[in-house]
C-alpha positions in Angstrom: 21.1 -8.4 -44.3 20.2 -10.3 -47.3 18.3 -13.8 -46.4 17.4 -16.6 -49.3 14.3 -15.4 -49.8 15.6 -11.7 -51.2 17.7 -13.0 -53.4 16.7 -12.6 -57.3 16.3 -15.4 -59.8 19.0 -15.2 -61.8 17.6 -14.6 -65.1 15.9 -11.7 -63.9 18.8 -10.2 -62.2 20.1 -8.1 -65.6 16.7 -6.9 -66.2 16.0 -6.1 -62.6 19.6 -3.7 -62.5 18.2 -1.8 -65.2 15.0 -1.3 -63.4 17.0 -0.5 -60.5 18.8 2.1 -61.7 16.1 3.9 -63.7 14.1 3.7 -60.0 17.1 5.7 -58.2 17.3 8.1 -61.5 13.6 9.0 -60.3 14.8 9.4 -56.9 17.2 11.6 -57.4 16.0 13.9 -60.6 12.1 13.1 -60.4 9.2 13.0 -58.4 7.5 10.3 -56.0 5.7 9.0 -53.4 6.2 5.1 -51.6 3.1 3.6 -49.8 0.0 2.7 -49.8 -1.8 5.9 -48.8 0.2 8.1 -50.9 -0.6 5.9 -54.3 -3.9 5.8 -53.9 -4.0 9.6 -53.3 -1.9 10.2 -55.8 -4.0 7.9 -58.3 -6.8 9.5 -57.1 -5.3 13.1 -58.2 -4.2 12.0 -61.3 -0.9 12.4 -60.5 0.1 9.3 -61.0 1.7 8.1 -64.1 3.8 4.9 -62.8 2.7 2.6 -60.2 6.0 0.3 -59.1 4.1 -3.1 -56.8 6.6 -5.3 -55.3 6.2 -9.1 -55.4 4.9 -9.9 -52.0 2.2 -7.2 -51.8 -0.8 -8.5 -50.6 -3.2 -10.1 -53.7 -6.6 -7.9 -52.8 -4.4 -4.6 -52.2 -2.6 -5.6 -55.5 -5.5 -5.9 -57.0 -7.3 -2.8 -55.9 -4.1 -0.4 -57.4 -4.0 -2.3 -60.4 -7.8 -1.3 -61.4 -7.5 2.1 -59.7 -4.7 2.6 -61.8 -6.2 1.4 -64.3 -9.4 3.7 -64.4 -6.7 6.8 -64.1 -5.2 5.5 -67.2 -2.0 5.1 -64.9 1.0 2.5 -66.2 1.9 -1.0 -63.6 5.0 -2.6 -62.9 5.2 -5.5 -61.0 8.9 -5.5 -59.3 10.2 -8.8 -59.6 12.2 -8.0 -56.0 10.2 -7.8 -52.5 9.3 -4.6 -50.8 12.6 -4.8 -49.2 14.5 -5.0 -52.5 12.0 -1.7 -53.6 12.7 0.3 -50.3 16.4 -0.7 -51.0 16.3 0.7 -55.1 14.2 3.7 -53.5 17.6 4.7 -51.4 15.7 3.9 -48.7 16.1 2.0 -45.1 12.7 0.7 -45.1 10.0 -1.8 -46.9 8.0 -0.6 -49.5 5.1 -2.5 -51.1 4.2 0.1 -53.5 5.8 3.0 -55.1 4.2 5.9 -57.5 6.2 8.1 -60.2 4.5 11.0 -60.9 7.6 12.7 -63.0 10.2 10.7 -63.8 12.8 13.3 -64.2 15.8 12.4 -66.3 14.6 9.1 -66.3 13.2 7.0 -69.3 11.6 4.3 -66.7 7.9 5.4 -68.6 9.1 4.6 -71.9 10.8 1.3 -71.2 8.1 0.3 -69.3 5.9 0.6 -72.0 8.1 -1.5 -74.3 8.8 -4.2 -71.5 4.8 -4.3 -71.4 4.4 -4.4 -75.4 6.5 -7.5 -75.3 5.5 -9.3 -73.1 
């Protein structure tokens, strides 16, 4: 069930399909890990070399992953979709605030993320 609030703006909604689909590339050729706990471990480990925040994650936890991530030299999106728009691109049934890649597979997501973040 979609309510007002999930719905996209609508000149995000092309770039947000390509985000989309390079998110369920990593789900099904690459590795992962969705939550809270698991980023941090992950970021912690090194492991992480994406961190995916949704929109309506909290400010202070949002802040806290971005400079964890940034002291482990990790990359940040911010999803432009809530966490049940990023537990809905995981393939999931559930929210998700925050997601980690830690191999992207057959994806590209690290590179275009890179160049989205040059742009801007």
């Amino acid at each position: 069930r979609v309510g007002p609030l999930d719905r996209m703006p609508a000149k995000t909604k092309k770039s947000q399909e390509t985000v989309n689909s390079r998110i369920q590339l990593v789900v099904k050729s690459g590795k992962f890990k969705m939550g809270y706990k698991e980023t941090v471990k992950s970021i912690r480990t090194g492991d992480a070399k994406l961190v995916i925040i949704a929109s309506n994650c909290p400010p202070l936890r949002r802040s806290e992953l971005e400079y964890y991530a940034m002291l482990a030299k990790a990359d940040v999106h911010h999803f432009a979709g809530n966490n049940n728009l990023l537990g809905t691109a995981c393939g999931q049934l559930f929210r998700c605030s925050v997601m980690t890649v830690t191999d992207p597979g057959d994806s590209d997501i690290l590179e275009s993320m890179k160049k989205a973040h040059s742009k801007a």
